[in-house]
VEXLUMTOR-222411 format. One record per atom (N, C-alpha, C): residue in three letters; chain; atom name; x negated, y negated, z. Coordinates in steps of 0.001 Angstrom, whole numbers, plus 500000, padded with zeros to 6 digits. Example, Ala and Ser with C-alpha at 12.3 -4.5 7.8 and 13.67 -1.06 7.14 Angstrom:
[atom ala A N [486810 505690 507800]]
[atom ala A CA [487700 504500 507800]]
[atom ala A C [486800 503300 507800]]
[atom ser A N [487150 502250 507080]]
[atom ser A CA [486330 501060 507140]]
[atom ser A C [487100 499970 507870]]
//
This chain:
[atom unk A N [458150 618293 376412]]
[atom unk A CA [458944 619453 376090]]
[atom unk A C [458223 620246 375010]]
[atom unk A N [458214 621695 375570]]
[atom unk A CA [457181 622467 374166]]
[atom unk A C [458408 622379 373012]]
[atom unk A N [457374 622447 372140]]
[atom unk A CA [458163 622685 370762]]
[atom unk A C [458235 624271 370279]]
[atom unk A N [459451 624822 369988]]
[atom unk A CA [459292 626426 369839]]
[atom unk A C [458768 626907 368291]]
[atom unk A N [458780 627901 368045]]
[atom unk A CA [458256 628210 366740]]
[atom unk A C [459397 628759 366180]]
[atom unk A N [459508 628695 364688]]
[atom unk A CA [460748 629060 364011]]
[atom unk A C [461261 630383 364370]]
[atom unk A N [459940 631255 363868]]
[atom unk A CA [459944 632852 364695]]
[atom unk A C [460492 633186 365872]]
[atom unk A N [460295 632042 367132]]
[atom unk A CA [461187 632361 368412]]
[atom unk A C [462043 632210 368373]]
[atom unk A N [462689 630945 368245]]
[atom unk A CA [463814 630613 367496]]
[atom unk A C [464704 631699 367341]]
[atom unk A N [464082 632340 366249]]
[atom unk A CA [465079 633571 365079]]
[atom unk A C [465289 634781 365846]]
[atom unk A N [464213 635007 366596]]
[atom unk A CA [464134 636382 367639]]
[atom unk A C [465412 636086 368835]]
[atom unk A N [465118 634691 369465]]
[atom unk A CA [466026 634591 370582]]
[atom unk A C [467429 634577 369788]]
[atom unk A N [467893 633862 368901]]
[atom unk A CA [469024 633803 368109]]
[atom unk A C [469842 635397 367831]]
[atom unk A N [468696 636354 367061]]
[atom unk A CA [469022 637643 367037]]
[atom unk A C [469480 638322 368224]]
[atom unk A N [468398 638080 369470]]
[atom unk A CA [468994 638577 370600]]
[atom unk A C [470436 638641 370943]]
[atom unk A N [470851 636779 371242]]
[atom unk A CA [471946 636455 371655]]
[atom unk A C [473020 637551 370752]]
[atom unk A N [473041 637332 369568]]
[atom unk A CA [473989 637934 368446]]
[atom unk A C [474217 639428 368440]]
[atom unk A N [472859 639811 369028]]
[atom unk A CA [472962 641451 369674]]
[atom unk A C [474048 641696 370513]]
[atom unk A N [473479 640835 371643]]
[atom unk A CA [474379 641114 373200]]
[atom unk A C [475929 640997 372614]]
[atom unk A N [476237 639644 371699]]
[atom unk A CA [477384 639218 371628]]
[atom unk A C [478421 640530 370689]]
[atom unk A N [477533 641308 369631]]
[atom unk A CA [478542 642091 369285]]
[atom unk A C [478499 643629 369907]]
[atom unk A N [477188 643847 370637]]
[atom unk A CA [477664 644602 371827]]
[atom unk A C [479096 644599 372660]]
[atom unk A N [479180 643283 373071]]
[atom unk A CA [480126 642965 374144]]
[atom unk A C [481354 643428 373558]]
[atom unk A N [481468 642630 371966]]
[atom unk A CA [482959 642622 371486]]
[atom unk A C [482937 644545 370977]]
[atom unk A N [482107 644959 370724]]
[atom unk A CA [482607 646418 370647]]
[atom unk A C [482421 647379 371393]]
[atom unk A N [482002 647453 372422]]
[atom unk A CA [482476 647640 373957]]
[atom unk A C [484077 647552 374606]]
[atom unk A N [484709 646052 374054]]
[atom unk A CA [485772 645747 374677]]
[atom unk A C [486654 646586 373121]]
[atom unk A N [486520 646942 371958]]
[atom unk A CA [487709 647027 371855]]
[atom unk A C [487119 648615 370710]]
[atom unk A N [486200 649825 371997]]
[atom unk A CA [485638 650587 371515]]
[atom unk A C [486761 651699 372485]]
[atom unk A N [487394 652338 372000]]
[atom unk A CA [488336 653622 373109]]
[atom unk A C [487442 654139 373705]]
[atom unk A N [488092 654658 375161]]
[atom unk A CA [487650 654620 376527]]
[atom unk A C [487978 656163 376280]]
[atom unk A N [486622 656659 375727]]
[atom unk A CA [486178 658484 375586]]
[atom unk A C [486604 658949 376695]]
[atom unk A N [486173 658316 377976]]
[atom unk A CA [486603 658987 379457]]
[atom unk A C [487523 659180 379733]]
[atom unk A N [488634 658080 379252]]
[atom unk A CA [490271 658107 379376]]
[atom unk A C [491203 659199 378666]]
[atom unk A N [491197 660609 379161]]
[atom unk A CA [491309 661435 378509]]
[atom unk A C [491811 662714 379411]]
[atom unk A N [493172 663495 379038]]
[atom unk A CA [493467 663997 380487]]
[atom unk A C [493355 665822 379280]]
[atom unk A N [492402 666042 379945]]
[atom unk A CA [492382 667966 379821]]
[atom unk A C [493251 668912 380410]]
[atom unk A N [493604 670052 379676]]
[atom unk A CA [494359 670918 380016]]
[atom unk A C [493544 672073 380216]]
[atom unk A N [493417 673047 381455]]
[atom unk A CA [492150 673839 381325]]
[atom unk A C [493272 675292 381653]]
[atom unk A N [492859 675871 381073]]
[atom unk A CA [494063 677580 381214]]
[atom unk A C [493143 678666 381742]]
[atom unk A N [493597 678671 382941]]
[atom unk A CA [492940 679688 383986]]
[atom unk A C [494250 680906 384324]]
[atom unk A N [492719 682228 384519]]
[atom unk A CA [494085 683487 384935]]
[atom unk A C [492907 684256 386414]]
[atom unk A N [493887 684416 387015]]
[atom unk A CA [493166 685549 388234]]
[atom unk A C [493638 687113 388147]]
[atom unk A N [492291 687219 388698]]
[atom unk A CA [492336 689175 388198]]
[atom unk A C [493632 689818 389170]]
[atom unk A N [493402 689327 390596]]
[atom unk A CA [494499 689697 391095]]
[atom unk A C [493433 690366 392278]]
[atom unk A N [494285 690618 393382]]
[atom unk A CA [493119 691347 394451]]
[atom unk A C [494353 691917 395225]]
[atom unk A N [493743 693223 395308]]
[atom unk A CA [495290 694176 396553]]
[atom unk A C [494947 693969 397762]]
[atom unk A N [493244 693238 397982]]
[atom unk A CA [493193 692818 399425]]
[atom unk A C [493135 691568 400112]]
[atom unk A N [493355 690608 399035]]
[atom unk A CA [493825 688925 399262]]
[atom unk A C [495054 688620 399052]]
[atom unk A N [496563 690142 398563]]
[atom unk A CA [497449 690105 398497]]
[atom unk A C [498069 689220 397483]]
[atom unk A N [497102 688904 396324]]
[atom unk A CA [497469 688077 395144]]
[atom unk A C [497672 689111 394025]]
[atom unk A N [498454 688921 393216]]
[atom unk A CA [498905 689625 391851]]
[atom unk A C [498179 688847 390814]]
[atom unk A N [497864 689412 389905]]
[atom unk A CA [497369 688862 388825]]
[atom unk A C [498099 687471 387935]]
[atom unk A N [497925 686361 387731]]
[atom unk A CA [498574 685040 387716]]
[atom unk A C [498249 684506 386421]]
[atom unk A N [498521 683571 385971]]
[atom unk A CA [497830 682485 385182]]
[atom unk A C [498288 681524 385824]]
[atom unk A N [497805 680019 385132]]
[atom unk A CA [498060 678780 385518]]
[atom unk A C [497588 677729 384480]]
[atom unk A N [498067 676526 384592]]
[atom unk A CA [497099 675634 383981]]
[atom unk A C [496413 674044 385019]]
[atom unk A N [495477 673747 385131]]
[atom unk A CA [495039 672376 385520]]
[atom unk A C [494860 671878 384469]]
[atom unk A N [495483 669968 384817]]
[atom unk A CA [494825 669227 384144]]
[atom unk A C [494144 668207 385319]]
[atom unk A N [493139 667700 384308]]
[atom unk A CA [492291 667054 384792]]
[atom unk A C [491466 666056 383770]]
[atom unk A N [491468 664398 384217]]
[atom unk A CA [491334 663621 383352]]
[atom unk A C [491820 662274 383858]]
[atom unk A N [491603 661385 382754]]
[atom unk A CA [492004 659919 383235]]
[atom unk A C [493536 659632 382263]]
[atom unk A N [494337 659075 382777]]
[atom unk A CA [495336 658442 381638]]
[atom unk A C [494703 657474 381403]]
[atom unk A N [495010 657146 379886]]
[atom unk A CA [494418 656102 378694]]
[atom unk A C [495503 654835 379078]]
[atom unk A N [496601 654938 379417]]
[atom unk A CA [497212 653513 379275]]
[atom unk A C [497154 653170 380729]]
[atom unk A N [497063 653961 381718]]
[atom unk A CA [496971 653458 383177]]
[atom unk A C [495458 653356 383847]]
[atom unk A N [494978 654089 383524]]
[atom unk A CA [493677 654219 384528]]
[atom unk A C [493144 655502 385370]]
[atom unk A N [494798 656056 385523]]
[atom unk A CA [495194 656562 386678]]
[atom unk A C [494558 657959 386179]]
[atom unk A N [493715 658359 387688]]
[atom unk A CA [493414 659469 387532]]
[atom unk A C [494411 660832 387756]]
[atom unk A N [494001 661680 387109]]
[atom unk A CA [494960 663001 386671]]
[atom unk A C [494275 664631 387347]]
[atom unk A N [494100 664993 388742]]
[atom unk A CA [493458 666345 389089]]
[atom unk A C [494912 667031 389511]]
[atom unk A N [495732 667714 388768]]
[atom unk A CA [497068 668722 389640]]
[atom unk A C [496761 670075 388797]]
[atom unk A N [497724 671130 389268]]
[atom unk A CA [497717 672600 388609]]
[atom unk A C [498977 672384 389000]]
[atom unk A N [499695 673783 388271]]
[atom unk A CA [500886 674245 388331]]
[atom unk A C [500479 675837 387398]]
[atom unk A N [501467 676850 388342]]
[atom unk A CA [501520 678064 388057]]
[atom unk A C [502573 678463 388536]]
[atom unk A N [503693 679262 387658]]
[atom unk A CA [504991 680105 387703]]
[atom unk A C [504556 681245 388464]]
[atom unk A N [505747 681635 389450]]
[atom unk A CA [505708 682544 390526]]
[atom unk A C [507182 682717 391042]]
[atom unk A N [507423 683893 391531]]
[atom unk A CA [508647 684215 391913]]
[atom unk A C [508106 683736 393432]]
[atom unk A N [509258 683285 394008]]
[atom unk A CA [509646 682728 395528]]
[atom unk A C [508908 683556 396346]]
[atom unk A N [509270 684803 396455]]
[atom unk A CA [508896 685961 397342]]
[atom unk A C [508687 687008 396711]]
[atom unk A N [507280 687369 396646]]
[atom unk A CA [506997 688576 396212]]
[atom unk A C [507202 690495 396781]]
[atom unk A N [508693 690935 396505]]
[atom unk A CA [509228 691866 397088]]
[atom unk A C [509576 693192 395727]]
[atom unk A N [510297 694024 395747]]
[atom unk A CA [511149 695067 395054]]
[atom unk A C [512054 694675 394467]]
[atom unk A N [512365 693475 394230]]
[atom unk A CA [513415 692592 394061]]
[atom unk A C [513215 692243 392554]]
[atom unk A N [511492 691866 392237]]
[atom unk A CA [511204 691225 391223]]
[atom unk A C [510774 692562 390157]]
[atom unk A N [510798 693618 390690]]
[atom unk A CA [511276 694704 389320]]
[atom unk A C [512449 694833 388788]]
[atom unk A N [513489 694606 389610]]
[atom unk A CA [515242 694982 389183]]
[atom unk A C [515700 693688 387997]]
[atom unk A N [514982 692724 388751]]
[atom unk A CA [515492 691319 387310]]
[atom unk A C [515528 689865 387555]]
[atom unk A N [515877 688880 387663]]
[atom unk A CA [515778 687661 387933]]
[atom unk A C [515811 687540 389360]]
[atom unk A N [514921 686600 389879]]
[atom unk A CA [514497 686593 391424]]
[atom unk A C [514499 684739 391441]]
[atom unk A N [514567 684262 392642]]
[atom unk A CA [513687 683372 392716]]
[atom unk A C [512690 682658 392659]]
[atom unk A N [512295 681357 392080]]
[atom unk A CA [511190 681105 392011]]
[atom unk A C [510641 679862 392413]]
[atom unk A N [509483 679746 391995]]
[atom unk A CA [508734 678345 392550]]
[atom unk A C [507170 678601 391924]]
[atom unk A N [507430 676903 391585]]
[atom unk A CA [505873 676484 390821]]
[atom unk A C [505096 675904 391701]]
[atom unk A N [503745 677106 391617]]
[atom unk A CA [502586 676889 392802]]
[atom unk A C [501782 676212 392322]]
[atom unk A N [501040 675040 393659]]
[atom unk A CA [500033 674609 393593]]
[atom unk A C [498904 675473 393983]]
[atom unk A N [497879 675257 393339]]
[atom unk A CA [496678 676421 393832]]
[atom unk A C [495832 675050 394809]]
[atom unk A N [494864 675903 395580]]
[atom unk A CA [493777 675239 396331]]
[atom unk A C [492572 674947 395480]]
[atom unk A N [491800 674037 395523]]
[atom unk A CA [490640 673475 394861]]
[atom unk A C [489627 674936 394965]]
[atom unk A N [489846 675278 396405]]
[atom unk A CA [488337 676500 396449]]
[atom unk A C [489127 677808 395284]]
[atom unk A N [490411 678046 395252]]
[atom unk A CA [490631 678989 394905]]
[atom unk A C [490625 678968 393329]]
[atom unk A N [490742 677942 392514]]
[atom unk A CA [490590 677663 391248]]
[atom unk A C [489218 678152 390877]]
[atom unk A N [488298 677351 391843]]
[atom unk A CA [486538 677831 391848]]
[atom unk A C [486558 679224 391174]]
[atom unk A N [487566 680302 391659]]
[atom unk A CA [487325 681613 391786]]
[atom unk A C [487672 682502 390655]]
[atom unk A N [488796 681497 389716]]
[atom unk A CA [489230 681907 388332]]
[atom unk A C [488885 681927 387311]]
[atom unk A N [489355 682653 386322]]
[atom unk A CA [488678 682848 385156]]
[atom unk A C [489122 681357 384521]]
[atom unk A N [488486 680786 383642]]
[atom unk A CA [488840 679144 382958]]
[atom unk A C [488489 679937 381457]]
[atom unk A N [489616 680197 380802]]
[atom unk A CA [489882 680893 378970]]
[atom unk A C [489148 679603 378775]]
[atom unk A N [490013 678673 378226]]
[atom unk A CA [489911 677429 377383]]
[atom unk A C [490519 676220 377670]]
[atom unk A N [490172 675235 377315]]
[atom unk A CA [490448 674048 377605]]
[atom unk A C [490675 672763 376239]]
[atom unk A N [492108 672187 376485]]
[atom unk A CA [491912 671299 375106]]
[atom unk A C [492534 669778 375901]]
[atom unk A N [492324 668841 374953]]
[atom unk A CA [492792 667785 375351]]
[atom unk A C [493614 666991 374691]]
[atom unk A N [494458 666049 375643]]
[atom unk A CA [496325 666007 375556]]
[atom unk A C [496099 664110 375649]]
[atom unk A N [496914 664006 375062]]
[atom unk A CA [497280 662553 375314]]
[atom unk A C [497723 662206 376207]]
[atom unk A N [498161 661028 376697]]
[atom unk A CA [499475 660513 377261]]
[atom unk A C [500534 661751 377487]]
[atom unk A N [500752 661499 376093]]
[atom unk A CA [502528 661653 375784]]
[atom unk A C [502433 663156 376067]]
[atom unk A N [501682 663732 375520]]
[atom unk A CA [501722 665178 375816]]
[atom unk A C [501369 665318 377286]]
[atom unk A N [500695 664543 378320]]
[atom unk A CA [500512 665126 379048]]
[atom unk A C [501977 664763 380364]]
[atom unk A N [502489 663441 379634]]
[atom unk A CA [504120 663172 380134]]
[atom unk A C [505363 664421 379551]]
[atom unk A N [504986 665325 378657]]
[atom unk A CA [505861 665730 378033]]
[atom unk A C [505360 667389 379101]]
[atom unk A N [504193 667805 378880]]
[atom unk A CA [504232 668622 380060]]
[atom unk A C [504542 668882 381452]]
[atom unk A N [504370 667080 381982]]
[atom unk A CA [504894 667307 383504]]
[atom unk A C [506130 667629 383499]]
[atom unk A N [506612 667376 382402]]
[atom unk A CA [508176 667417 382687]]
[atom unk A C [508840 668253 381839]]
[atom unk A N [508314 669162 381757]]
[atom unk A CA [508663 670753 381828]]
[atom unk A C [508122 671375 382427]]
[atom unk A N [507406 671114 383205]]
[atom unk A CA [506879 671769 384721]]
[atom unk A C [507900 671563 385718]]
[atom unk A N [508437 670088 385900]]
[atom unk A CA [509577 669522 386284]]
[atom unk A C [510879 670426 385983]]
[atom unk A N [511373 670559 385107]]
[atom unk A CA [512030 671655 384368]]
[atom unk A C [512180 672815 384794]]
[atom unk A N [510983 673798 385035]]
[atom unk A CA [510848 675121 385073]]
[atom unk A C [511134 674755 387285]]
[atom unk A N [510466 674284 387586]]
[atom unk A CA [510251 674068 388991]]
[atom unk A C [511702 673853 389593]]
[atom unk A N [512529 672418 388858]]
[atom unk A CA [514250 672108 389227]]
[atom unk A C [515067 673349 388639]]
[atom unk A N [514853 674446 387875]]
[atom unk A CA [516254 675434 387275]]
[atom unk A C [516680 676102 388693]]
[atom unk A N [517752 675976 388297]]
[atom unk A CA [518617 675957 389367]]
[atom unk A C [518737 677634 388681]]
[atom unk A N [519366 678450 390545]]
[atom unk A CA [518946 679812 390801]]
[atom unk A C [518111 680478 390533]]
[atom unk A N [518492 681939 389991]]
[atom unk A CA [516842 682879 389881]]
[atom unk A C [516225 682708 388431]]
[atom unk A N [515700 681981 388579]]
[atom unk A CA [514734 681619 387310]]
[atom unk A C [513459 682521 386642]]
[atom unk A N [512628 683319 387560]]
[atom unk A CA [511668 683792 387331]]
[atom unk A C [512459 685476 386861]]
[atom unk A N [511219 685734 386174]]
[atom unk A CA [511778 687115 385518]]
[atom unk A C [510584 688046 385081]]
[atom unk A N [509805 689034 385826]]
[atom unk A CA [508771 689186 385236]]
[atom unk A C [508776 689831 383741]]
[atom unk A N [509613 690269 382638]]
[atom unk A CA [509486 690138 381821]]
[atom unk A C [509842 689517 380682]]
[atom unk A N [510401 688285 381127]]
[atom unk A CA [510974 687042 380292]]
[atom unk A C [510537 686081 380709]]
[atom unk A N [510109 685454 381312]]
[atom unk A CA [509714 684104 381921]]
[atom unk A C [509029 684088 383784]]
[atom unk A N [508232 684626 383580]]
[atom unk A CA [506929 684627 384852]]
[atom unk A C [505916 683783 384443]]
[atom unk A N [504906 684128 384461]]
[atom unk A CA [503526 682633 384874]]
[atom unk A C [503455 682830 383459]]
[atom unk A N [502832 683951 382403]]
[atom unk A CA [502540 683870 380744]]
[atom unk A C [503349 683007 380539]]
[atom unk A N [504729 683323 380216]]
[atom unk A CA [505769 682499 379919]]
[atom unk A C [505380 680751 379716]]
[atom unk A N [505424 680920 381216]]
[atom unk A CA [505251 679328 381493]]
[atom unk A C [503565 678289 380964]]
[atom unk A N [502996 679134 381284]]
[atom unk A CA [501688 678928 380421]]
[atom unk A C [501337 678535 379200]]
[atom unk A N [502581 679417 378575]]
[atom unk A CA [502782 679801 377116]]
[atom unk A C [503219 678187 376656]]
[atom unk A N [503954 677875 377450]]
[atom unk A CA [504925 677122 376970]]
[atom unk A C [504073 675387 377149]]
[atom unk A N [503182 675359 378200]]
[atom unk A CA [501982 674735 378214]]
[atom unk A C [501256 674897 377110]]
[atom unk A N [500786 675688 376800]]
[atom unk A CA [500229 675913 375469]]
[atom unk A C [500652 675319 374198]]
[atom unk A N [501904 676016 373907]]
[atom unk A CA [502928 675406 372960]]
[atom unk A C [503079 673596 372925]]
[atom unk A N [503146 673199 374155]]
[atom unk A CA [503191 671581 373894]]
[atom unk A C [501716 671049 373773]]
[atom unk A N [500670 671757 373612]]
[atom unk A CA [499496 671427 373826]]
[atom unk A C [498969 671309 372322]]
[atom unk A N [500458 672047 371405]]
[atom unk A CA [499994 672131 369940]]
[atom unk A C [499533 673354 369762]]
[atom unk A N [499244 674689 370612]]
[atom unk A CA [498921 675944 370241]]
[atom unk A C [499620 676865 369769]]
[atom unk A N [499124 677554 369118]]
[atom unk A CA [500127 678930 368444]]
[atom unk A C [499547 680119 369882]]
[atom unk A N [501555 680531 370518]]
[atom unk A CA [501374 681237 371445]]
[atom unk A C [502421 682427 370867]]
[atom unk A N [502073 683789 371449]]
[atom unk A CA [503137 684395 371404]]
[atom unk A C [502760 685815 372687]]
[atom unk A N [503705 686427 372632]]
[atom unk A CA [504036 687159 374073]]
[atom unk A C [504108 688823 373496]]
[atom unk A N [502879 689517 372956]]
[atom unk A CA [502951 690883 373107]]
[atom unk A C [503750 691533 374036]]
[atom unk A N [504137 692652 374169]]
[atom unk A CA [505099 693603 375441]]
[atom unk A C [503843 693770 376444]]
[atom unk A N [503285 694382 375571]]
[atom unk A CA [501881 695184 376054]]
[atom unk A C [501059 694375 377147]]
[atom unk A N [501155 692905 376957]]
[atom unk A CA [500597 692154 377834]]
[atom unk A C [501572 690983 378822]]
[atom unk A N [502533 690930 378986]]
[atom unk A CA [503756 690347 379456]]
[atom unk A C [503029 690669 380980]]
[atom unk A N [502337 691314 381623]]
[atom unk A CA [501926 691523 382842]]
[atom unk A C [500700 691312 382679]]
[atom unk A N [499527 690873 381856]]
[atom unk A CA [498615 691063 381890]]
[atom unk A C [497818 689669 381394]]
[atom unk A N [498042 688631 382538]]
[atom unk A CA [497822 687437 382398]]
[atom unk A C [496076 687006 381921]]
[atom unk A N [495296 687693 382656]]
[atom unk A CA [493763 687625 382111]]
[atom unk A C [493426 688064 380199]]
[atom unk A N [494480 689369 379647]]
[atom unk A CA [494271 689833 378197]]
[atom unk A C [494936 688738 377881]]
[atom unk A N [496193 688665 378044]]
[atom unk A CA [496742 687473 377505]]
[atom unk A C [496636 686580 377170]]
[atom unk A N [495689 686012 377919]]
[atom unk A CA [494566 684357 377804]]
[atom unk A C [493775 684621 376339]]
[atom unk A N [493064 685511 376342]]
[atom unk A CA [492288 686187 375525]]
[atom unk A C [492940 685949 374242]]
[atom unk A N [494456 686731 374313]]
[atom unk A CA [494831 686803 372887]]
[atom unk A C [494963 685556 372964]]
[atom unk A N [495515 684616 373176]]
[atom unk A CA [496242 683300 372877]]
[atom unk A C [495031 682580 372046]]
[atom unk A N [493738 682818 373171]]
[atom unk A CA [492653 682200 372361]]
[atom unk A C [491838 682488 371205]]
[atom unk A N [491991 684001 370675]]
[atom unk A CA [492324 684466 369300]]
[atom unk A C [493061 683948 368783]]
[atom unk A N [494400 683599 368629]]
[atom unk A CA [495363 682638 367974]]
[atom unk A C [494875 681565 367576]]
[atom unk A N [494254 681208 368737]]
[atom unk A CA [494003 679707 368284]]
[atom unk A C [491955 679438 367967]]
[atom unk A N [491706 679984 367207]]
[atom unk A CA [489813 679931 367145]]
[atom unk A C [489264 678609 366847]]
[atom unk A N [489859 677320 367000]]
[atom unk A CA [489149 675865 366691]]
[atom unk A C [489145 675667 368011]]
[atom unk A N [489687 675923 369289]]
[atom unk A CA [489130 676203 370435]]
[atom unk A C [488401 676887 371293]]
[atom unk A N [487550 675999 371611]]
[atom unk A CA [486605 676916 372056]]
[atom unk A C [487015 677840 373158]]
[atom unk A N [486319 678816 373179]]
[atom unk A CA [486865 679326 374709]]
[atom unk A C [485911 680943 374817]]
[atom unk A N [486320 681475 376175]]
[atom unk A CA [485006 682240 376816]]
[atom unk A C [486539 683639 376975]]
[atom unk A N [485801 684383 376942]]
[atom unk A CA [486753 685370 377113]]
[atom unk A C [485975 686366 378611]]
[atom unk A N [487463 687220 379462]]
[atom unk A CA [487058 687537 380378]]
[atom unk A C [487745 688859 380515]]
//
């Protein structure tokens, strides 16, 4: 049997002691990935794709206590877009957008939510989506509104100029003036 040298010895020893507190702070190092984003997108609007100018928010991310991955949107919208929704409260419903059509939006800014916040948003999405009768209002509570209010649980300072109550792309803008420790791209 060779005999080792003290030096190997000390090297292989160091090794082992490497790997070993690798391992243990690995296992009890937070899981950076586990992390669910809120990203605040607005569309310009097109008179020949028959879309009005919108906001929305996606999140997208992992939950930290489940695993479980997190890709949905939600955006405030009146039911049917008619003559109806100038006179005053209309019907409504919270839209899912399509993956290609998100591609196509402006993305303001993006921050990131816990758990709890991101349980405390579904369910005022939940909220806005279950109010029972005409819920939507384009100048009290349409997509800003609801955005806003995303925002607001997200920890942001939001508020609702007149001037922009229709003008979901400026709007983004200001909000992200409000808030300048987020980053964000203006459009």
């Amino acid at each position: 049997m060779p005999s080792r040298s003290p030096r190997a010895h000390a090297d292989r020893l160091r090794a082992w002691a490497s790997l070993v507190l690798l391992v243990v702070l690995l296992a009890f190092a937070p899981a950076a990935q586990a992390r669910v984003e809120v990203h605040f997108h607005s569309f310009n609007g097109s008179m020949f794709g028959g879309r009005f100018p919108h906001a929305f928010v996606v999140f997208e991310g992992t939950l930290e206590e489940t695993g479980e991955r997190v890709f949905e949107n939600y955006g405030f919208s009146a039911r049917r877009i008619s003559p109806a929704v100038l006179r005053g409260p209309v019907e409504h419903i919270v839209m899912v957008e399509e993956d290609r059509y998100i591609e196509t939006t402006n993305r303001h800014f993006t921050v990131s939510v816990s758990d709890a916040t991101y349980r405390r948003m579904k369910a005022e999405m939940i909220a806005w989506r279950d109010a029972p009768g005409r819920y939507y209002d384009l100048d009290s509570r349409n997509c800003i509104h609801f955005v806003g209010r995303m925002a607001q649980l997200a920890g942001l300072s939001v508020d609702y100029p007149q001037k922009l109550l229709r003008k979901p792309r400026a709007w983004l803008n200001h909000v992200a003036t409000l808030n300048p420790v987020v980053p964000s791209r203006r459009f």
